[in-house]
C-alpha positions, 0 to 999 in steps of 0.5 A: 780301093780293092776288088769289089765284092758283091751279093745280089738278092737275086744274083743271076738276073745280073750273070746272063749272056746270051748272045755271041761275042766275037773274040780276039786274042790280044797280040794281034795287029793294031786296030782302031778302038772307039771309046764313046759313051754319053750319059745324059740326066734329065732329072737334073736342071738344066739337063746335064751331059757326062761321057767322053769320046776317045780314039786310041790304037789297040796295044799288047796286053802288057804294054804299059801305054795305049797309044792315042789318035789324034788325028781322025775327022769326028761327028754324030749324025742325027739320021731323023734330021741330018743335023751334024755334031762336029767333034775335035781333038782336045790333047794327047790322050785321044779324047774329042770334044764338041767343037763349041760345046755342041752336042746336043741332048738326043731324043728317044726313038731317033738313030743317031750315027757316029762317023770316025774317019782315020787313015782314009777309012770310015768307021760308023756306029748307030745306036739310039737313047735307051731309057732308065729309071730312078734310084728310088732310095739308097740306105747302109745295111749292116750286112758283111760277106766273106772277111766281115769288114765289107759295107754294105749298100742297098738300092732301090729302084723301080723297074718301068713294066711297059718295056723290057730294059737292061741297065749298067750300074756305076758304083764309082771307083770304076765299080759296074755291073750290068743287070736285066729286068727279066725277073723283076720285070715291072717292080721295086726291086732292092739289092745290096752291093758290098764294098770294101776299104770304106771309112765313115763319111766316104762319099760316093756316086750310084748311077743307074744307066739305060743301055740296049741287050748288045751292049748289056752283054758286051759291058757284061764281058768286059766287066768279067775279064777286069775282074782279074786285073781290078780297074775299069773295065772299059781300059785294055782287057785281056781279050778285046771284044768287038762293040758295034764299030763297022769299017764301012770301007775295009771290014776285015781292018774293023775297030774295037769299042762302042758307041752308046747313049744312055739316059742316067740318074744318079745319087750321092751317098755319105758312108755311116759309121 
């Protein structure tokens, strides 16, 4: 699957960034990245959870592997209650489960904390449920860009006008892209998303996921770079970015990536002729 290529009716509401985000060249010493994002679907019965939670070691932008952690004391703390989820590692490749399928589904308006403990320092991250809304409808348009080939997506979705809320959108094969409701604050809002390399009966998975402005302009930046090299945006890019991971015993040694809990729908779609 190639690049996507995208248009959208209102295009800069999915371009701000406002805030300011540390960055490091990519050649410097090693640091403890912390990959944990859970997606969480209360539409569905019962209620299911999608997400990882990965250590891994920062490595040189050409370096062909990423190397693992496995070997840190994991948990999230619900800071409202002090109940603890214990988390172990499950292979090679530095992810980390629930122990006994534990974890729990969040509340909304609670801090919850991840603790990382590795080589005798401590890394923490709090962040809280962000909602979202439904996809009202997804339908193909016949619209093309630039070679005349791309299919075109349209979503639809309805904006929640009591708060102000940033979303990610996941438009499978690793696509994403992040969005305000700045200028759609309270409405239905359509927008067409264009693909390429689709055949007739491709089936794919739209998710819209709630997230706070920290990690809208975080996701905002990463998706930016990957557009260079193609791939997930969440994989090695070429600068890292500091998320929400403080080293409460050495700051200086801090961690890269994010902790977040999202709220998410999704809807599958059946590419037409």
């Amino acid at each position: 699957m190639n690049r996507l290529i995208y248009i959208l009716i209102i295009l800069f509401t999915f371009t701000s960034c406002e805030d300011v985000i540390d960055v490091e060249v990519p050649n410097s010493d090693p640091r403890l990245v912390v990959d944990a994002s859970f997606e969480f679907y209360f539409n569905e019965n019962p209620v299911t959870i999608d997400g990882y939670l990965r250590l891994t070691m920062s490595a040189p932008f050409f370096d062909d592997s990423v190397p693992a952690v496995n070997n840190a004391t994991v948990f999230i703390t619900n800071l409202e209650d002090n109940s603890i989820v214990n988390f172990e590692a499950s292979g090679d490749e530095g992810f980390y489960t629930p122990i006994a399928n534990s974890l729990i589904v969040p509340e909304f308006d609670v801090l919850y904390e991840l603790t990382v403990i590795y080589n005798n320092e401590t890394f923490k991250a709090t962040t809280q449920l962000y909602p979202t809304t439904t996809i009202d409808n997804i339908e193909q348009g016949d619209g093309t860009l630039f070679e005349g080939d791309e299919t075109e997506v349209k979503v639809t979705f309805t904006d929640d006008g009591t708060r102000d809320d940033f979303y990610l959108f996941d438009f499978d094969f690793d696509l994403l892209e992040v969005s305000e409701d700045r200028f759609y604050q309270g409405e239905s809002f359509t927008f067409s998303y264009f693909y390429e390399d689709m055949i007739p009966g491709q089936e794919l998975t739209i998710k819209i996921l709630g997230i706070d402005e920290r990690y809208f302009n975080y996701a905002g930046l990463l998706i930016e770079q990957s557009e260079q090299e193609g791939g997930n945006p969440f994989q090695t890019t070429p600068a890292l970015l500091r998320g929400n991971i403080i080293n409460t015993t050495n700051p200086d040694n801090y961690a890269l990536g994010y902790f977040n809990l999202s709220e998410a729908n999704r809807v599958n779609f059946t590419i037409q002729e």
